[in-house]
DOBAMAR-353468 format. One record per residue (C-alpha): x, y, z; residue in three letters. Coordinates in steps of 0.5 Angstrom, whole numbers, padded with zeros to 4 digits, always signed. Layout:
# DOBAMAR-353468
XYZALA;...
//
This chain:
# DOBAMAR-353468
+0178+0062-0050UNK;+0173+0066-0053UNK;+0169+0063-0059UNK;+0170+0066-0066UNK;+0163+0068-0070UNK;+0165+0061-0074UNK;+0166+0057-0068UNK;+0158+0060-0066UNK;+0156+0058-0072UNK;+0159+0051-0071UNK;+0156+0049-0065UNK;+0149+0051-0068UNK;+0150+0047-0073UNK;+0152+0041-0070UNK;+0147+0043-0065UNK;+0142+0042-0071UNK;+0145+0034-0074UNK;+0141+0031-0069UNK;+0135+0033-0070UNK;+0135+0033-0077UNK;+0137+0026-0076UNK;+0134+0023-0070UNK;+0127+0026-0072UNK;+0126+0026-0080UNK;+0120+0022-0080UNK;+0117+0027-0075UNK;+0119+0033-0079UNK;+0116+0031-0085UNK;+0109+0028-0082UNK;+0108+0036-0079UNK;+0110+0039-0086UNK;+0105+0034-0089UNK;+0099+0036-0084UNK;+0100+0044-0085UNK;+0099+0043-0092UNK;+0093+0038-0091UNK;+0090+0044-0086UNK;+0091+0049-0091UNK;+0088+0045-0096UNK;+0081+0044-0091UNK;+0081+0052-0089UNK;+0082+0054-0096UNK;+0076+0049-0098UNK;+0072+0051-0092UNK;+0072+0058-0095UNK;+0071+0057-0101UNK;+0064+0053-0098UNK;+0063+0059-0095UNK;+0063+0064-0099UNK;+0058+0069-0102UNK;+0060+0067-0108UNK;+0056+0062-0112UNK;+0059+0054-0113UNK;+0055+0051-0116UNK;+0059+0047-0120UNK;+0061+0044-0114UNK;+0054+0041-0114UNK;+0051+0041-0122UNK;+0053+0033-0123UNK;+0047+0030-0126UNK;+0043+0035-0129UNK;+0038+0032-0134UNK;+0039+0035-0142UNK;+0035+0040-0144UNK;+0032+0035-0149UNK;+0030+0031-0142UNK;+0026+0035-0138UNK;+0021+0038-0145UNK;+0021+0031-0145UNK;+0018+0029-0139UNK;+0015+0036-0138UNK;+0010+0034-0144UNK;+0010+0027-0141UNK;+0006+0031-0134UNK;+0002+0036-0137UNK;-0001+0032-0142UNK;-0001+0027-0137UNK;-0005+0029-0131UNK;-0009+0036-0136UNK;-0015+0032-0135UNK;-0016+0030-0129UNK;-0021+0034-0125UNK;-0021+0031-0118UNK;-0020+0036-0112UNK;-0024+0043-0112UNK;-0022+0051-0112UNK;-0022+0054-0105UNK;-0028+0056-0103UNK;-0028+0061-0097UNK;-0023+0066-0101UNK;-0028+0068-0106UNK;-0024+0070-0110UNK;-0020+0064-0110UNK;-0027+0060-0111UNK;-0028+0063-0118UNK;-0021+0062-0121UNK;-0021+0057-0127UNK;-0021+0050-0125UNK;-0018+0048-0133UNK;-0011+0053-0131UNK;-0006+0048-0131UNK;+0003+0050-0132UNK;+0008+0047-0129UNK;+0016+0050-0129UNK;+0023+0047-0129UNK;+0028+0053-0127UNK;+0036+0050-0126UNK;+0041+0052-0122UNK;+0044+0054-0128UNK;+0039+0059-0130UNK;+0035+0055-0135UNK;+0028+0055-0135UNK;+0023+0050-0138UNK;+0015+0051-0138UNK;+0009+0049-0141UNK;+0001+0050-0140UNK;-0001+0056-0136UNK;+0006+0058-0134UNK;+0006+0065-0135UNK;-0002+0066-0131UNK;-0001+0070-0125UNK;-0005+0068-0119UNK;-0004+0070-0111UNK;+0002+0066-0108UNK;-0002+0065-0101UNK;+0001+0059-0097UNK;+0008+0059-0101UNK;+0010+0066-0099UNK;+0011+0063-0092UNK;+0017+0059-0094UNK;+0020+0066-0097UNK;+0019+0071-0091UNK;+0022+0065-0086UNK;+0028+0065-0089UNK;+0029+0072-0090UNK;+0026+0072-0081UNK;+0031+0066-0081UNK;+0037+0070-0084UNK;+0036+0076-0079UNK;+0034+0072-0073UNK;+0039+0067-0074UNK;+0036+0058-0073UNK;+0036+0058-0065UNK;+0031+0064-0065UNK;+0027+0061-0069UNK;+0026+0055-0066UNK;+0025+0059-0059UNK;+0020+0064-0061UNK;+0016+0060-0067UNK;+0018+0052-0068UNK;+0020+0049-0073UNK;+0016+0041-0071UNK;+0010+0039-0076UNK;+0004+0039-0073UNK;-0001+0033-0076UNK;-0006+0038-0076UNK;-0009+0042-0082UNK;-0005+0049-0083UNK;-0011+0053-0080UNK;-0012+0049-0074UNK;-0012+0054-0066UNK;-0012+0046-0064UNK;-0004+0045-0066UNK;-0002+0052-0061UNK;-0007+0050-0055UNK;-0004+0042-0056UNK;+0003+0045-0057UNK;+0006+0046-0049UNK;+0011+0052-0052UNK;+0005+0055-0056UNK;+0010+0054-0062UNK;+0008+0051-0069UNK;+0012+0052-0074UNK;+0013+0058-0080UNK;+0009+0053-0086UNK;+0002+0053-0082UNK;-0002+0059-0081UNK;+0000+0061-0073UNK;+0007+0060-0075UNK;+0007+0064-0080UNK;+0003+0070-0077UNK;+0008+0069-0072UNK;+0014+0069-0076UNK;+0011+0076-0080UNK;+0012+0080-0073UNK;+0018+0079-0072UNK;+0020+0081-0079UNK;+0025+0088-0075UNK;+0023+0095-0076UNK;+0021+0101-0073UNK;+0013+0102-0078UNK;+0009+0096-0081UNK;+0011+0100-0088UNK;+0018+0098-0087UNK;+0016+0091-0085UNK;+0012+0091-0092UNK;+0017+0093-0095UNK;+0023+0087-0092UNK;+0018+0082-0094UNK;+0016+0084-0102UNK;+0024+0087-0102UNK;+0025+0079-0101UNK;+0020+0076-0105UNK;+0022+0080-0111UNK;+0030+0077-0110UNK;+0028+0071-0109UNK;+0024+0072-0117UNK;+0028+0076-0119UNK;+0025+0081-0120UNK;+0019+0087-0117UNK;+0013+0084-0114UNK;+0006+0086-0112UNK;+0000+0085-0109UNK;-0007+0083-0112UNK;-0011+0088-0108UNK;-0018+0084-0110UNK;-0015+0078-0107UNK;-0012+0082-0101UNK;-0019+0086-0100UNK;-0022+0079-0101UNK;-0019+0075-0096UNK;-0018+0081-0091UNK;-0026+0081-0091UNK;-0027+0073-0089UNK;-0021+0072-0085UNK;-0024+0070-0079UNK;-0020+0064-0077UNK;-0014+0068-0078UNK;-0017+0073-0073UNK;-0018+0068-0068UNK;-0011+0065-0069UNK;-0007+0072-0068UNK;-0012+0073-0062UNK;-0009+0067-0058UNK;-0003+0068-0060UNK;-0002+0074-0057UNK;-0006+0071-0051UNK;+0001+0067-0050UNK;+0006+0072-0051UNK;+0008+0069-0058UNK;+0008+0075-0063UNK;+0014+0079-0064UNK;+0008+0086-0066UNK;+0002+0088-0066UNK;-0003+0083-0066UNK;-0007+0085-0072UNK;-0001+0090-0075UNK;+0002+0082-0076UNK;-0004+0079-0078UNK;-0006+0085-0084UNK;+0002+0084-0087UNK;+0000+0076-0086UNK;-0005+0077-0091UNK;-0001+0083-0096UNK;+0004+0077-0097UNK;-0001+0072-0098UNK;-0004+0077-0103UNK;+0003+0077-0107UNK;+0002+0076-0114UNK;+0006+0071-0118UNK;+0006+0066-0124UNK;+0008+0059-0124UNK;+0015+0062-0127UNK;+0016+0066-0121UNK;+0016+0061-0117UNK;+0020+0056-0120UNK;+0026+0061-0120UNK;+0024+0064-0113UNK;+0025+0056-0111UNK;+0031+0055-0115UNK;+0035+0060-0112UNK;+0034+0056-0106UNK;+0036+0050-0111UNK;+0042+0054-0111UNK;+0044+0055-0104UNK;+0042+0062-0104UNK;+0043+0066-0110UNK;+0038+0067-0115UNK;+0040+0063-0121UNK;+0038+0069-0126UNK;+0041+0075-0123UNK;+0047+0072-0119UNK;+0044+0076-0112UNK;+0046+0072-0105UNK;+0039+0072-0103UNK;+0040+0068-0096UNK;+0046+0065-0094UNK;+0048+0059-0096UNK;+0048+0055-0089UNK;+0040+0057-0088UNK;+0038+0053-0094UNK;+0038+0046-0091UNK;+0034+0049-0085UNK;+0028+0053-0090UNK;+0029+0046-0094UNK;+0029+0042-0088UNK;+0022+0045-0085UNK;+0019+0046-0091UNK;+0020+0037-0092UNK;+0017+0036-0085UNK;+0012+0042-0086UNK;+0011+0044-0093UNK;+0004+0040-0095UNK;+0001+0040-0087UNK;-0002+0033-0085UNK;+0000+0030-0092UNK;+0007+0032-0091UNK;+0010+0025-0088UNK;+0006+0022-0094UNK;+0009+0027-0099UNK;+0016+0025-0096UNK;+0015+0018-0096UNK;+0013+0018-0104UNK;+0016+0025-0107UNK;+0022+0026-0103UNK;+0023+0033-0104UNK;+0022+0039-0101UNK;+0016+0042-0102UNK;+0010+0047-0101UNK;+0004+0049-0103UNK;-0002+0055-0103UNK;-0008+0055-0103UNK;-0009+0058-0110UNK;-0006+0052-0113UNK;+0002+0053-0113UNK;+0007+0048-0111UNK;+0014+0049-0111UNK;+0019+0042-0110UNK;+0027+0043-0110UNK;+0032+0038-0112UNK;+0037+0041-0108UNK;+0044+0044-0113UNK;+0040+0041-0119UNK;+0034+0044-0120UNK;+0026+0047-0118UNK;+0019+0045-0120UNK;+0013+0049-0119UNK;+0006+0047-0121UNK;-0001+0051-0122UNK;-0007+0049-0122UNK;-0014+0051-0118UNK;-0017+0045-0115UNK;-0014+0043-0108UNK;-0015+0036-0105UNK;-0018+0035-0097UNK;-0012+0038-0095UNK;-0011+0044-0100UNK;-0006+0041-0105UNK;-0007+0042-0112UNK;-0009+0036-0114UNK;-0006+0036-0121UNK;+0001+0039-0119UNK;+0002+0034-0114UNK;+0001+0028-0119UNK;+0006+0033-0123UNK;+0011+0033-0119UNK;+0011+0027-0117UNK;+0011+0024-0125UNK;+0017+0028-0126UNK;+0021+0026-0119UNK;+0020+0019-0121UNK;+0022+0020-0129UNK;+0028+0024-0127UNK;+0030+0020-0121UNK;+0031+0026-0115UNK;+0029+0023-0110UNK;+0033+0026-0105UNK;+0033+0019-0101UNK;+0034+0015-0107UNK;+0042+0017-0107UNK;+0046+0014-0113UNK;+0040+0011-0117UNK;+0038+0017-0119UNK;+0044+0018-0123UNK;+0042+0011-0126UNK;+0035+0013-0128UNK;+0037+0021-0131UNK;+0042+0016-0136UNK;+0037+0013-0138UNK;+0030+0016-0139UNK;+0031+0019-0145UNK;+0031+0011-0147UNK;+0025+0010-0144UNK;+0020+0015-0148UNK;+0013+0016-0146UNK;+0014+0010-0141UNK;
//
């Protein structure tokens, strides 16, 4: 007998009970576990994307009452001190005033606080390594990076040719002078000027506004950098630079040259508090999963031989210049940055280290202290000027 359409329609149905009544367990775990899927895609691509999601991280942040606070507190604090010494073989550097003193601190939010010599220009030296690997980081991607430049600390001082010759691959990492020569000549193009202009293009990004050279302090250091000659000279010796040799060693010292206030730098290193994006022009500077490599490089490298000691103190990612400045992120929070001349043996700034090692403390940011941190934000304002 053939069957009717309502007879077909009978036997699928029928067909379909056992299922349903056999396997309703299974049926609704497989329901359940698409909708938990969907859930984790959805929240990986909101971590991924370019646009900003700070909210996911801006817990804990202090008042604006507590970090003027504890801003006043640092500054007149460590104002006094007058251990360490300016950097003698910049002549340049030599004569800037020891008295200059400021400290900035730029939110993840966008809000600036600042006192002392805040707004006092001076050349950026040894922080603009942070800025120019990030940005050869972002164009050759993490693996490249670790091949060609490296990324270990050395324990050695940031001019040293024994670390290359010590060092089997010939590889440093980009915080010391070798590592970063070697990280400028493998910014990409086809002439030095538009390499140059990738490297002030992305320091004006990450400040959020245009930047430009000191050309005395530029002059100055192109007419006494004689280790630095060395350097690239032995560099190219193995085969370590991406470019000309002395082509990458002049754009080495234009960016060193790049002038900036402590401002500047609390904002270029709050855009990395930021994942990536400049808290005041809201422009993706560098893609948010190359931040913990720059700010990890910068915990194991960012101080020279004092890096393991700052860590140990400190706990924070950090770095400093010859001329004065120290930048510290406390990562989805906020960023310090400090001026001030005189140096300590390693080159330091003595009196910005003190800094932000008082403000770290005060604010309990740690990044290795975990829930204490909360703790003690609560309960600064309490505590006065103790």
């Amino acid at each position: 007998m053939k069957a009717t359409p309502f007879m077909q329609l009978r036997l699928i149905l029928l067909g379909l009970i056992p299922l349903v009544l056999i396997s309703p367990a299974w049926s609704y775990t497989k329901a359940k576990q698409e909708v938990s899927d969907l859930k984790t895609r959805n929240f990986l691509t909101q971590l991924s994307t370019d646009t900003p999601k700070t909210d996911l991280y801006k817990k804990d942040i202090p008042t604006p009452e507590t970090f003027q606070q504890v801003l006043k507190e640092a500054y007149e604090t460590f104002k006094g001190v007058n251990e360490g010494k300016n950097a003698d073989y910049i002549p340049f550097l030599a004569k800037a005033d020891p008295n200059l003193f400021g400290i900035v601190i730029a939110t993840v939010d966008g809000k600036v606080y600042e006192i002392g010599d805040s707004k006092y220009p001076f050349s950026m030296q040894s922080v603009s390594k942070v800025f120019t690997f990030a940005h050869v980081l972002q164009t050759l991607g993490s693996t490249a990076v670790e091949e060609k430049i490296g990324v270990n600390a050395t324990g050695l001082p940031f001019n040293s040719l024994i670390a290359i010759e010590l060092n089997e691959t010939r590889s440093v990492n980009p915080l010391v002078n070798a590592g970063a020569i070697t990280t400028v000549s493998f910014v990409p193009g086809n002439t030095p000027e538009d390499r140059w202009n990738q490297i002030i293009g992305t320091m004006s990004d990450f400040a959020g506004r245009p930047l430009s050279v000191q050309e005395e302090v530029y002059r100055s250091e192109s007419e006494t950098n004689l280790r630095n000659r060395g350097i690239v000279q032995l560099l190219d010796s193995y085969k370590k630079l991406g470019s000309d040799p002395l082509e990458s060693l002049d754009l080495y010292t234009r960016q060193c040259s790049i002038e900036v206030t402590a401002r500047d730098l609390a904002l270029m290193s709050a855009t990395l508090a930021n994942g990536g994006v400049n808290p005041i022009t809201s422009k993706r500077v560098l893609a948010q999963n190359y931040v913990p490599k720059v700010l990890a490089v910068m915990l194991t490298n960012g101080l020279y031989e004092d890096s393991g000691t700052w860590a140990y103190q400190v706990g924070l990612p950090a770095k400093s210049g010859v001329s004065g400045g120290i930048i510290a992120v406390v990562p989805g929070k906020f960023a310090i940055a400090t001026y001030s001349p005189p140096l300590d043996q390693a080159g330091n700034s003595f009196r910005g280290q003190k800094a932000i090692e008082y403000i770290t403390s005060k604010l309990g940011v740690n990044i290795f202290s975990g829930a204490t941190s909360r703790t003690q934000v609560a309960s600064y304002p309490k505590q006065g000027g103790q």
